[in-house]
C-alpha positions in Angstrom: 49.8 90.1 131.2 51.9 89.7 128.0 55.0 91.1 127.3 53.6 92.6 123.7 50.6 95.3 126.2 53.1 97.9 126.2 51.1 101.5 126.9 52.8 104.1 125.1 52.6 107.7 127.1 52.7 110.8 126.1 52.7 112.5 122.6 56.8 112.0 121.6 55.6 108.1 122.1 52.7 108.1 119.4 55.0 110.2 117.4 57.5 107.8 117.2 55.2 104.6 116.4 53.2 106.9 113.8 57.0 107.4 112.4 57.5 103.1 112.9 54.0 102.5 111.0 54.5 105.1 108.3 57.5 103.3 107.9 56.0 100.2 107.2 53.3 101.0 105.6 55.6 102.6 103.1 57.5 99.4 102.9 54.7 97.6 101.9 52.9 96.4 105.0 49.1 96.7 105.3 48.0 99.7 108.8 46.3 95.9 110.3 50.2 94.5 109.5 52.2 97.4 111.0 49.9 97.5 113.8 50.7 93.9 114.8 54.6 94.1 114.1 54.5 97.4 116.2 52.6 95.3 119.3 55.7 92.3 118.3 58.8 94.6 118.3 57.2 96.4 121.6 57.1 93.4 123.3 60.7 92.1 122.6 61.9 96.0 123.4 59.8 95.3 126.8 61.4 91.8 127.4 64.7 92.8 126.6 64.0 95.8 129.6 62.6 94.0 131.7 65.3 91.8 132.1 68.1 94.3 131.9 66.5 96.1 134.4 65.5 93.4 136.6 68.9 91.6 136.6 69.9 88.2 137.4 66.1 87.5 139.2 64.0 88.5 136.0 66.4 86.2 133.8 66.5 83.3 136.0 63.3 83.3 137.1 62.0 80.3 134.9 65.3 79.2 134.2 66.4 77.9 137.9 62.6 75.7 137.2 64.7 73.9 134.1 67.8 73.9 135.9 65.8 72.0 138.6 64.3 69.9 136.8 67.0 69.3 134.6 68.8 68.6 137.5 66.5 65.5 138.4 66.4 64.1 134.7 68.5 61.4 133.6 72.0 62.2 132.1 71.4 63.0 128.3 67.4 62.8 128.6 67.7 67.0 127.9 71.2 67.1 125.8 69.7 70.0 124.0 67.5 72.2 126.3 70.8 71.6 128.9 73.2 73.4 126.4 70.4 76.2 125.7 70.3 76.8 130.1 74.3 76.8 129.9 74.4 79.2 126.9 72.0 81.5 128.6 74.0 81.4 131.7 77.2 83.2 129.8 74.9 85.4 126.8 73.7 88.7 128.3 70.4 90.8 127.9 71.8 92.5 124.7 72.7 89.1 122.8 68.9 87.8 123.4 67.8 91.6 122.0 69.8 91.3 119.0 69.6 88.1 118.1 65.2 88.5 118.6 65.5 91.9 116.6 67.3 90.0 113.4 64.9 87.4 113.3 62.5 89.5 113.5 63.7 91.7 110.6 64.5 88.6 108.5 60.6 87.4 109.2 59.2 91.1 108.0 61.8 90.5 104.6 60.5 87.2 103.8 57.3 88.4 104.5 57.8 91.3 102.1 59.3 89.1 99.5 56.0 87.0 99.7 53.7 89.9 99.1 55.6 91.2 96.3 
């Protein structure tokens, strides 16, 4: 499963993503457009949950695999993805929601910009 199936219950959650779509449809964005940027912000709200909720296991879960592996390399063969596992081990849930949720609002702006 993918983080983006996220079922919406009850009639205060369709509410709120008929609010988030009238919203961007007003902006500019076609129902097909809001539809798919709904499913994308869903899934980073779900990822982000998930891992706040699911603590240090849901977060390392693949990352202890690149450690490993990492690990086993040569010195220097991974500069790049070995400063990325070292960041991630100090940056909390709330930096990774934040920083996904600005690039995502960025993309919709350019995307906007484009259109117009």
């Amino acid at each position: 499963a993918t983080a983006t199936h996220v079922q919406l219950r009850g009639t205060y959650s369709l509410a709120l993503a008929e609010r988030v779509l009238g919203a961007l449809t007003a902006a500019g964005f076609t129902v097909a457009e809001g539809g798919h940027i709904l499913s994308l912000v869903s899934g980073v709200a779900y990822t982000a949950a998930r891992d706040l909720l699911g603590g240090d296991q849901s977060r390392s879960q693949h990352t202890s695999e690149v450690t490993r592996i990492l690990a086993d390399a040569p010195a220097g063969q991974f500069a790049l993805l070995g400063e990325v596992i070292a960041d991630r081990a100090v940056a909390g849930t709330a930096d990774d929601f934040d920083f996904s949720l600005d690039v995502v609002i960025d993309g919709l702006r350019l995307r906007l910009d484009r259109k117009g």
